[in-house]
N, CA, C and O atoms as a CHARMM CRD file, in Angstrom:
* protein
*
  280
    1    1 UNK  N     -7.50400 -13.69900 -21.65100 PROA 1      0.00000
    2    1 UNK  CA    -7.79800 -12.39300 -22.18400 PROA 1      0.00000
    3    1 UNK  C     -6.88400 -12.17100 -23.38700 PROA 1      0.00000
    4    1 UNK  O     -5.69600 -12.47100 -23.50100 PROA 1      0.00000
    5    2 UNK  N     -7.89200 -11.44300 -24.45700 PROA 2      0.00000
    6    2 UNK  CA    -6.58000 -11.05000 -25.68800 PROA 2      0.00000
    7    2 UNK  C     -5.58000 -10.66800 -25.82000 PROA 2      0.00000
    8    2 UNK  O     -5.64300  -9.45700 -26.03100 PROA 2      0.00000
    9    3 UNK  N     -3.97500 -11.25400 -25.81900 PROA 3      0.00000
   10    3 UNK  CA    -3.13400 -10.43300 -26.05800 PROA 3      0.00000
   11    3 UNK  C     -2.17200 -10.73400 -24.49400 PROA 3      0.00000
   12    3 UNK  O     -0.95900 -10.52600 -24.45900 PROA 3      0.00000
   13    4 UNK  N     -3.00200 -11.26800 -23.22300 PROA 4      0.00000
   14    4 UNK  CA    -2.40000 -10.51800 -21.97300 PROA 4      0.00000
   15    4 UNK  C     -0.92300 -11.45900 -22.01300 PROA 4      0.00000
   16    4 UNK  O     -0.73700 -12.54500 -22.56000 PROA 4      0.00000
   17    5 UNK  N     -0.27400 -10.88300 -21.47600 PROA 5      0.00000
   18    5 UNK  CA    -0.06000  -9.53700 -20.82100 PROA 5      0.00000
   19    5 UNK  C      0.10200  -7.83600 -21.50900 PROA 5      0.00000
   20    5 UNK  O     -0.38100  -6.70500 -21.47000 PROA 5      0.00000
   21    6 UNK  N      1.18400  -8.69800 -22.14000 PROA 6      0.00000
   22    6 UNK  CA     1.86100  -7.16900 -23.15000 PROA 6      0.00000
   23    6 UNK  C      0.49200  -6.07900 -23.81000 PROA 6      0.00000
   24    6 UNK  O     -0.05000  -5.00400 -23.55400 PROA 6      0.00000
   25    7 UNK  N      0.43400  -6.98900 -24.60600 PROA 7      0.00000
   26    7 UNK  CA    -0.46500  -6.29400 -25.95300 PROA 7      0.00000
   27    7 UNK  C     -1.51300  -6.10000 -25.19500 PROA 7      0.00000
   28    7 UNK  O     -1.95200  -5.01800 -25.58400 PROA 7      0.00000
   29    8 UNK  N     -2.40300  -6.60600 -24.07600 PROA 8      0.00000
   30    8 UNK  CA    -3.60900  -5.63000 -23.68900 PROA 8      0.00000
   31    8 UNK  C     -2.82000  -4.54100 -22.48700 PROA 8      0.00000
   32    8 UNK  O     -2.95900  -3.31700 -22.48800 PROA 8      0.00000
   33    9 UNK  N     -2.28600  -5.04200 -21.85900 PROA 9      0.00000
   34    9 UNK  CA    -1.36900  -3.90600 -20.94300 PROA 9      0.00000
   35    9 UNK  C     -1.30000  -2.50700 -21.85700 PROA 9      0.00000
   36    9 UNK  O     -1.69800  -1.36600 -21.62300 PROA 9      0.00000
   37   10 UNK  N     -0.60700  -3.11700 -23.02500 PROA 10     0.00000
   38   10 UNK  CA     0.11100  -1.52200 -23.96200 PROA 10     0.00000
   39   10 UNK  C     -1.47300  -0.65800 -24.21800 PROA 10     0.00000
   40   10 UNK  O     -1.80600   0.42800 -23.74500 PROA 10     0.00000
   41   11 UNK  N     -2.26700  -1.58300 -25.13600 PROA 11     0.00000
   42   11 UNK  CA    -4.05500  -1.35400 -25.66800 PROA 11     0.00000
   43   11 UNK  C     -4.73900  -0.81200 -24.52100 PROA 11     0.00000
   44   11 UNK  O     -5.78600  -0.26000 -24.85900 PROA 11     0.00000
   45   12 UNK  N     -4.53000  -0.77900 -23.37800 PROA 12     0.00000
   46   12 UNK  CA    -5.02100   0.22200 -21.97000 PROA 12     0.00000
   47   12 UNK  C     -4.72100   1.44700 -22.15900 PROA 12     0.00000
   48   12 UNK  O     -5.24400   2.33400 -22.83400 PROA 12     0.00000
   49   13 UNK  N     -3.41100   1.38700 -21.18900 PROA 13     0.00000
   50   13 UNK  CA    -2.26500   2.53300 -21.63300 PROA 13     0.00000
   51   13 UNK  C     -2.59200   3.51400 -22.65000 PROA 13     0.00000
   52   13 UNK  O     -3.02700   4.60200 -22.27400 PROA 13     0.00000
   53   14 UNK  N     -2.39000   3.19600 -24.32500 PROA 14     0.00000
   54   14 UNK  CA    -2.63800   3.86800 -25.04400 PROA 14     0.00000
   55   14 UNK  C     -3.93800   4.68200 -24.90300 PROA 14     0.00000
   56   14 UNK  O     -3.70700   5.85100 -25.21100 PROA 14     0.00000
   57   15 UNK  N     -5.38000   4.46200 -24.50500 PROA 15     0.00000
   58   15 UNK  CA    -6.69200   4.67200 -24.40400 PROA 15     0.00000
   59   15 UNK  C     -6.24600   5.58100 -22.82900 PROA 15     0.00000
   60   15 UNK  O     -6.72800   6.70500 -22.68500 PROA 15     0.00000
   61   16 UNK  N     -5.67300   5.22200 -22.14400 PROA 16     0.00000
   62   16 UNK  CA    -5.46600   6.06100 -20.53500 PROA 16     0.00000
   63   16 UNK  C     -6.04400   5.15900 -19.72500 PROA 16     0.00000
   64   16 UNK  O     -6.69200   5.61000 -18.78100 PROA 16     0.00000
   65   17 UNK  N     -5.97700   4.11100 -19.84800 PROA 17     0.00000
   66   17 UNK  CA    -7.07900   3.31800 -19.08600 PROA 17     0.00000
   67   17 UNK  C     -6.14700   2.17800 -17.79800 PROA 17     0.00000
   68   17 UNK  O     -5.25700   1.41000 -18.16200 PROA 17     0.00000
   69   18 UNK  N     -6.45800   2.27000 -16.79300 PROA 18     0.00000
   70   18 UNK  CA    -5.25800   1.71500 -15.83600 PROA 18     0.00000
   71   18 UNK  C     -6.51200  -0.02100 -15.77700 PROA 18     0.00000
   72   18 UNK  O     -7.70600  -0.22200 -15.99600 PROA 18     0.00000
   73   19 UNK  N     -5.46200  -0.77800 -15.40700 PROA 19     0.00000
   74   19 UNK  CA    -5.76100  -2.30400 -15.51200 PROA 19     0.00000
   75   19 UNK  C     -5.99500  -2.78500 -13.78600 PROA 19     0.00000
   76   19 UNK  O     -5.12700  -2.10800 -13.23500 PROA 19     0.00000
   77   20 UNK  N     -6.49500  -3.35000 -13.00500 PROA 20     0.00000
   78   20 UNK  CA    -6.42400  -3.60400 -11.71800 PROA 20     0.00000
   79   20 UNK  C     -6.61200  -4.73000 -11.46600 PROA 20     0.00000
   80   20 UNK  O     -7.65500  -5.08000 -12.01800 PROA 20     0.00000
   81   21 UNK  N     -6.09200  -5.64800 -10.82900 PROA 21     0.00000
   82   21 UNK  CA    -6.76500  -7.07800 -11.35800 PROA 21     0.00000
   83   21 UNK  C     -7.28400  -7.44900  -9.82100 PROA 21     0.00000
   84   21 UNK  O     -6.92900  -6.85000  -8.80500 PROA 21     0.00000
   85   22 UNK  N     -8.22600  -8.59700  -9.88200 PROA 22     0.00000
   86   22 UNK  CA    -8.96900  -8.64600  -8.59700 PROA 22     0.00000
   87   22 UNK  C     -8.51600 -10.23700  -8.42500 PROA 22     0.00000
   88   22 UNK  O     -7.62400 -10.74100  -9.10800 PROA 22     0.00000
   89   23 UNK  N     -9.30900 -10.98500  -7.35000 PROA 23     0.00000
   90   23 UNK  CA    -9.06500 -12.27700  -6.75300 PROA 23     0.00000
   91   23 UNK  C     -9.88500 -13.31000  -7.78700 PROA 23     0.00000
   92   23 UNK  O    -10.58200 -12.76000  -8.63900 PROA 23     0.00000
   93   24 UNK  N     -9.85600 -14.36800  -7.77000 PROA 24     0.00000
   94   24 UNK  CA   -10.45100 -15.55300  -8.37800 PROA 24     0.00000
   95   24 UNK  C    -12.28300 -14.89800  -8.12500 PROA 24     0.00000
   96   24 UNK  O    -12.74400 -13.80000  -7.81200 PROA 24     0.00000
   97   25 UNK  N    -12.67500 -15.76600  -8.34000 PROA 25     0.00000
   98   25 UNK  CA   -14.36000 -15.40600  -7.92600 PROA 25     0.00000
   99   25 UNK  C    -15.01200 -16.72100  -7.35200 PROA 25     0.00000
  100   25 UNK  O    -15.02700 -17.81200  -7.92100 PROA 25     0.00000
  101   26 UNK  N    -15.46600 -16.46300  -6.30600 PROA 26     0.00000
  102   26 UNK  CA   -16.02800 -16.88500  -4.90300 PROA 26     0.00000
  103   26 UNK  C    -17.19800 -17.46100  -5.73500 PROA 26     0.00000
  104   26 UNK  O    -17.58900 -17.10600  -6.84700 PROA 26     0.00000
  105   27 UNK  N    -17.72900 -18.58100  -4.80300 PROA 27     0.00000
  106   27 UNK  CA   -19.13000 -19.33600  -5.48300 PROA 27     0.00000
  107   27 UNK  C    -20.45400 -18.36400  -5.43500 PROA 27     0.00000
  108   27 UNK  O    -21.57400 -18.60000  -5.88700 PROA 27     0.00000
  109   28 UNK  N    -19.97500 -17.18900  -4.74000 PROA 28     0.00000
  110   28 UNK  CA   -21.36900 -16.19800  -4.55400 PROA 28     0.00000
  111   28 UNK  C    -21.24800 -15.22400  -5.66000 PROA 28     0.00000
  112   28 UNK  O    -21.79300 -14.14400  -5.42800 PROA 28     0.00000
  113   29 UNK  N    -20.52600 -15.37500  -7.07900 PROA 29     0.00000
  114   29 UNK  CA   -20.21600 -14.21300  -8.15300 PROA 29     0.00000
  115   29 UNK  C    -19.48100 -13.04400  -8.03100 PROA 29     0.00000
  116   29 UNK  O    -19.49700 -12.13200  -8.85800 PROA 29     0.00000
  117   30 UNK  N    -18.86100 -13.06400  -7.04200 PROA 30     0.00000
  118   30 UNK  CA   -18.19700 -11.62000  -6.35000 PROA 30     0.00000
  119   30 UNK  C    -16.62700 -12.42700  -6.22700 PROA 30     0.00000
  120   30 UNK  O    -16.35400 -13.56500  -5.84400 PROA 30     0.00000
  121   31 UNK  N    -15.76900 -11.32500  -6.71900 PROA 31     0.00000
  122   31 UNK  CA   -14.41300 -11.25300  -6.98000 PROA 31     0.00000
  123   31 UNK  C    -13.76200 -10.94000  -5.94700 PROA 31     0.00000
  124   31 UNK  O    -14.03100  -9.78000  -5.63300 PROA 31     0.00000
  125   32 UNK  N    -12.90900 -11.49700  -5.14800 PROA 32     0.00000
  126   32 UNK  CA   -12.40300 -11.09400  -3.74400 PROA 32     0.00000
  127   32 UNK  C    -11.31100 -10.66700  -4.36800 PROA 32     0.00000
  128   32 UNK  O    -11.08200 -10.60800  -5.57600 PROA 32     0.00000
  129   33 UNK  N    -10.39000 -10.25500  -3.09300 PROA 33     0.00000
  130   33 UNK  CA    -9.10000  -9.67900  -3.33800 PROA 33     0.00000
  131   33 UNK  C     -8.23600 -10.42600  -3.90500 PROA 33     0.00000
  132   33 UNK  O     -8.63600 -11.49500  -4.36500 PROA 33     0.00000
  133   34 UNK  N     -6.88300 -10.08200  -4.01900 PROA 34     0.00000
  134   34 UNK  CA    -6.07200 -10.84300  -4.63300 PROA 34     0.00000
  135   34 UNK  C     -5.29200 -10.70300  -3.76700 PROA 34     0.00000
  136   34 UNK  O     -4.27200 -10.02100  -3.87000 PROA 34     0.00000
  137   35 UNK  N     -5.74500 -11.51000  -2.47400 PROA 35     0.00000
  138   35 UNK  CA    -5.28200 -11.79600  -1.19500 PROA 35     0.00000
  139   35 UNK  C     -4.01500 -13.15200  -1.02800 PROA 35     0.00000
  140   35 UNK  O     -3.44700 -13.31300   0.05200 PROA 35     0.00000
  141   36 UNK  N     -3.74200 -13.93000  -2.08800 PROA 36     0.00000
  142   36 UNK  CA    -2.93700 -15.05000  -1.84100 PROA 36     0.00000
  143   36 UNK  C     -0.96900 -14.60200  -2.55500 PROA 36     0.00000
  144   36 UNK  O     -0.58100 -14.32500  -3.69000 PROA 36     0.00000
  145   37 UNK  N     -0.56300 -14.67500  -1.83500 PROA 37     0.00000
  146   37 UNK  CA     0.78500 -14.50800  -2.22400 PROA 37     0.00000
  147   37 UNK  C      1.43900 -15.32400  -3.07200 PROA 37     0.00000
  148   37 UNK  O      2.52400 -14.89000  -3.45800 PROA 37     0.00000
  149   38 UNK  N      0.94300 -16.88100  -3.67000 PROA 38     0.00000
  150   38 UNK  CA     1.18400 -17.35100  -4.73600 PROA 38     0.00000
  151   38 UNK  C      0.62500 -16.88600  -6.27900 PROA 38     0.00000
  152   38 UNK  O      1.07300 -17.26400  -7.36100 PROA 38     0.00000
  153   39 UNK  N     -0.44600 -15.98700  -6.03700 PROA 39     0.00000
  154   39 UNK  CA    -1.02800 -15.46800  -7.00000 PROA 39     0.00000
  155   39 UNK  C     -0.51900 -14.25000  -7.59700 PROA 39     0.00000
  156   39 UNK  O     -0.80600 -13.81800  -8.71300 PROA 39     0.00000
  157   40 UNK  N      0.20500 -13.77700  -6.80800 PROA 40     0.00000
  158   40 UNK  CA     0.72600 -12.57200  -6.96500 PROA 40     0.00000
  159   40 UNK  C      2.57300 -13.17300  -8.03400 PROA 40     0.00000
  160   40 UNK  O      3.21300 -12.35400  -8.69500 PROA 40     0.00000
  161   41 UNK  N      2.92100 -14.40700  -7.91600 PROA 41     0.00000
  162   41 UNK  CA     3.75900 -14.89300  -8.23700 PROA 41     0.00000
  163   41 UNK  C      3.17000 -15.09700  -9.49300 PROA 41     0.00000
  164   41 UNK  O      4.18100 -14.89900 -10.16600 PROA 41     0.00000
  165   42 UNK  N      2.49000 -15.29000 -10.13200 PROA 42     0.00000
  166   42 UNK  CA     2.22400 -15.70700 -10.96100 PROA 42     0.00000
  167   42 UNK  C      1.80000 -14.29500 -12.14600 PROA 42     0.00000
  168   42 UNK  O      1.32700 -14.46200 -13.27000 PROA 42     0.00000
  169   43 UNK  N      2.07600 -13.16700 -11.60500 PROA 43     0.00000
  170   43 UNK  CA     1.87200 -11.89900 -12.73400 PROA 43     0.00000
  171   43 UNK  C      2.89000 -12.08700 -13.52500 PROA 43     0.00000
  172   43 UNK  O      3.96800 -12.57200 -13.17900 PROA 43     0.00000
  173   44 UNK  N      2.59000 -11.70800 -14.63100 PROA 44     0.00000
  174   44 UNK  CA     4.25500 -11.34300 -15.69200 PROA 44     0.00000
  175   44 UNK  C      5.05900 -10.26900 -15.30100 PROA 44     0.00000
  176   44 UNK  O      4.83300  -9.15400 -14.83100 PROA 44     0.00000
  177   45 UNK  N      6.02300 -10.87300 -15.60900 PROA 45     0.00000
  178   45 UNK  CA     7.49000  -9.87700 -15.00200 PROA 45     0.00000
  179   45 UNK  C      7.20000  -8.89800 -15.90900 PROA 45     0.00000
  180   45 UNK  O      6.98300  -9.04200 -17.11200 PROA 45     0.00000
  181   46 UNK  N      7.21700  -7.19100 -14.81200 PROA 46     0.00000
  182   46 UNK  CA     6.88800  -6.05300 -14.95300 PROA 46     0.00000
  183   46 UNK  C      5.45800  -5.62900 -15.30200 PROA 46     0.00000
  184   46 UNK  O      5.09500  -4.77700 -16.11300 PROA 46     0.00000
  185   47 UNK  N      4.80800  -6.33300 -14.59000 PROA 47     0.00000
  186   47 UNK  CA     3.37100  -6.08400 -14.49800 PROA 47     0.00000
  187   47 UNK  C      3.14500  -4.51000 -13.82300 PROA 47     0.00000
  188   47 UNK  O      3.96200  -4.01300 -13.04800 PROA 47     0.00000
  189   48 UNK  N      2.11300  -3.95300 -14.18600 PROA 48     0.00000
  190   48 UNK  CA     2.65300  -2.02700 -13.96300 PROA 48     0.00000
  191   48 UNK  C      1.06100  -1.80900 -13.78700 PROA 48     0.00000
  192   48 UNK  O      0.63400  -0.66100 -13.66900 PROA 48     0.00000
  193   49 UNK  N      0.29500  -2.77800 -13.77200 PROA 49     0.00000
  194   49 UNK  CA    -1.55900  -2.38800 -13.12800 PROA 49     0.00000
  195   49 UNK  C     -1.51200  -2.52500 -12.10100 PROA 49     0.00000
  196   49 UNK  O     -0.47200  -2.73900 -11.47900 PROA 49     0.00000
  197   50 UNK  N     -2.61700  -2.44200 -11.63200 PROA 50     0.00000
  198   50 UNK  CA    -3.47700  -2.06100  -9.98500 PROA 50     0.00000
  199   50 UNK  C     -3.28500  -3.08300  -9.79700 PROA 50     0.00000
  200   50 UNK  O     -2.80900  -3.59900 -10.80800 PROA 50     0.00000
  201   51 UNK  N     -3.44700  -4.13600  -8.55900 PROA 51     0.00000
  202   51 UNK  CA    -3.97000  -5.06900  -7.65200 PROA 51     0.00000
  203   51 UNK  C     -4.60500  -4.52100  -6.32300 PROA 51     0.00000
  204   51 UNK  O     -4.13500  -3.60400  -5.65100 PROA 51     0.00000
  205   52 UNK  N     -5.77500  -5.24700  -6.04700 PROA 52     0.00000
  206   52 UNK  CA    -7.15400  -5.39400  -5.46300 PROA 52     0.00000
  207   52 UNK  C     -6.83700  -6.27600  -4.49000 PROA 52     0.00000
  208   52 UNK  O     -6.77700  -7.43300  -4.90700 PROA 52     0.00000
  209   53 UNK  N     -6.53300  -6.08600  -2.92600 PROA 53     0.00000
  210   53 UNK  CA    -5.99200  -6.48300  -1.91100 PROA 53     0.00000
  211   53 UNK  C     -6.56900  -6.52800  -0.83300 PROA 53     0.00000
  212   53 UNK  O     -6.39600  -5.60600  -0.03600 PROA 53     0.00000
  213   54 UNK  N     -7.44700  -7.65900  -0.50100 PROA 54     0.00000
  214   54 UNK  CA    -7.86500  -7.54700   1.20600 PROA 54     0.00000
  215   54 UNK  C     -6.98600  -7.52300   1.83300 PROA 54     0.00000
  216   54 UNK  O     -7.00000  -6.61700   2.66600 PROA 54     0.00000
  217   55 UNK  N     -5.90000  -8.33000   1.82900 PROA 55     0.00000
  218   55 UNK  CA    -4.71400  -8.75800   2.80500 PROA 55     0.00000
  219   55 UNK  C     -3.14800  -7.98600   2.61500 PROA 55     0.00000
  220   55 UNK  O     -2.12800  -8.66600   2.49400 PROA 55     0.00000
  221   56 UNK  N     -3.13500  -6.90700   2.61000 PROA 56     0.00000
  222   56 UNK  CA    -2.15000  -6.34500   2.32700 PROA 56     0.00000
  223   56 UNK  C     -0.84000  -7.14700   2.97600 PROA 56     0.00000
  224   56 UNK  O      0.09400  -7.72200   2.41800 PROA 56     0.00000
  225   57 UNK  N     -1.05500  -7.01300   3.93200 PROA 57     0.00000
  226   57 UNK  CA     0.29000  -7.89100   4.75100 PROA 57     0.00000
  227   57 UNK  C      0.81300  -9.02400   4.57900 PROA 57     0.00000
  228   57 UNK  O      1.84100  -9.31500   5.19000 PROA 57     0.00000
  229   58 UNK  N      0.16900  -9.96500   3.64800 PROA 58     0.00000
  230   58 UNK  CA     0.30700 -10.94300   3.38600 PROA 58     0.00000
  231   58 UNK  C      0.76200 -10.52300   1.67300 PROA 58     0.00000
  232   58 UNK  O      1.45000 -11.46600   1.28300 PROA 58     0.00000
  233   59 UNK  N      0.67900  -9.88400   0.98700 PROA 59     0.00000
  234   59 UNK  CA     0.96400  -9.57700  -0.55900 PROA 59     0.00000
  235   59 UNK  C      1.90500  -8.08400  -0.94500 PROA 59     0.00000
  236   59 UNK  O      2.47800  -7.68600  -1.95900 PROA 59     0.00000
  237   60 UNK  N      1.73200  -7.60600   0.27300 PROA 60     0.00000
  238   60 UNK  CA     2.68300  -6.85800  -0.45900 PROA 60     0.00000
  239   60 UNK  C      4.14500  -6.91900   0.11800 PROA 60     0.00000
  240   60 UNK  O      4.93100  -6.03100  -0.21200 PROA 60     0.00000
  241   61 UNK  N      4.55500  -7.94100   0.97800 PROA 61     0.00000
  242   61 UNK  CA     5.83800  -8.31400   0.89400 PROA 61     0.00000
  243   61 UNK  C      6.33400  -9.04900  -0.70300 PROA 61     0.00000
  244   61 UNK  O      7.34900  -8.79600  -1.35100 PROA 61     0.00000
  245   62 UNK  N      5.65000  -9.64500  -0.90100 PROA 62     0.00000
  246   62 UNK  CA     6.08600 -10.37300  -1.97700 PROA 62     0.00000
  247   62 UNK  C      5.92900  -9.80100  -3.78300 PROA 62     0.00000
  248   62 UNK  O      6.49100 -10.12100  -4.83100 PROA 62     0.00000
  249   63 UNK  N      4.77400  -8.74300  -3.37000 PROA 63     0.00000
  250   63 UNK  CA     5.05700  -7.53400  -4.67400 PROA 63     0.00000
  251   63 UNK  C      6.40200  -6.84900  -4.55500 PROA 63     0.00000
  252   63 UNK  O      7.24300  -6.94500  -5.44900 PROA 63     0.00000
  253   64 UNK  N      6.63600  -6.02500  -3.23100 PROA 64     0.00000
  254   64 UNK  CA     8.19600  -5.85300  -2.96500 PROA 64     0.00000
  255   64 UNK  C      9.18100  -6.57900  -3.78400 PROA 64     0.00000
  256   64 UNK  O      9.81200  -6.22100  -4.77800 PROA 64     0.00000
  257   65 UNK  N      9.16000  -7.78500  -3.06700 PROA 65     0.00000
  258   65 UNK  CA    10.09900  -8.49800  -3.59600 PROA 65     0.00000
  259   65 UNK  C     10.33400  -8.86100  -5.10900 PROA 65     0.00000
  260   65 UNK  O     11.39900  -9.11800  -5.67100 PROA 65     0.00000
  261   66 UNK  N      9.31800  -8.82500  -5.51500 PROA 66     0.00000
  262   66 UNK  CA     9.09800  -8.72100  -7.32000 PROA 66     0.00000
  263   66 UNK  C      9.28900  -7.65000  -8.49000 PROA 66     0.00000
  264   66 UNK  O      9.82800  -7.70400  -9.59500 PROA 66     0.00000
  265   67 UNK  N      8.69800  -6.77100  -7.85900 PROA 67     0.00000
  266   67 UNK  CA     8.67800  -5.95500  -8.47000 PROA 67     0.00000
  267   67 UNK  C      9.32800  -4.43200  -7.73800 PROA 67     0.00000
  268   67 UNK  O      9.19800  -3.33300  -8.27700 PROA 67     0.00000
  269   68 UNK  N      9.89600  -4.62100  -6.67300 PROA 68     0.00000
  270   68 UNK  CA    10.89200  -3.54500  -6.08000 PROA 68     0.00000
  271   68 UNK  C      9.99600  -2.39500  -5.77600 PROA 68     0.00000
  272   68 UNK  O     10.59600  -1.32100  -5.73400 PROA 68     0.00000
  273   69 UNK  N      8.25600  -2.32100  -5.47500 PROA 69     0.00000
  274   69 UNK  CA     7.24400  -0.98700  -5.37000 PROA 69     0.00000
  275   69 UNK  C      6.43500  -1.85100  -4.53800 PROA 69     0.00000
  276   69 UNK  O      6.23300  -3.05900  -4.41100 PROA 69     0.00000
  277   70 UNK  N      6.05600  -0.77900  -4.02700 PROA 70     0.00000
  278   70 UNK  CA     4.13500  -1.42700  -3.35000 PROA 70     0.00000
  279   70 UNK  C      3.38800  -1.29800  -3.85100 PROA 70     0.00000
  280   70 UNK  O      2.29400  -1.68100  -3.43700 PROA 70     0.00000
């Protein structure tokens, strides 16, 4: 995506527009959660959008741990 992280993060923001990000996409076209806790490792430090979570229990220990919020 153009810019990501920073520069489309800020290009939201400015417009009011909140960012949410979802799971990989399944062979059936549909975007699951962003259910894996290595994936969640992999946001840029101070990532400040939504995440889209089947598995809470499994991801938001490790948002905790990253980013100090749920």
């Amino acid at each position: 995506m153009w810019g990501w992280p920073n520069r489309f993060l800020d290009r939201m923001q400015a417009v009011d527009t909140q960012v949410c990000l979802l799971g990989p996409y399944s062979g059936g076209g549909f975007s699951e959660g962003l259910d894996d806790p290595q994936l969640i490792d992999q946001l840029p430090d101070g990532y400040s959008g939504g995440i889209s979570t089947d598995a809470p229990d499994l991801v938001l220990p490790v948002i905790k741990a990253r980013f100090g919020r749920p």
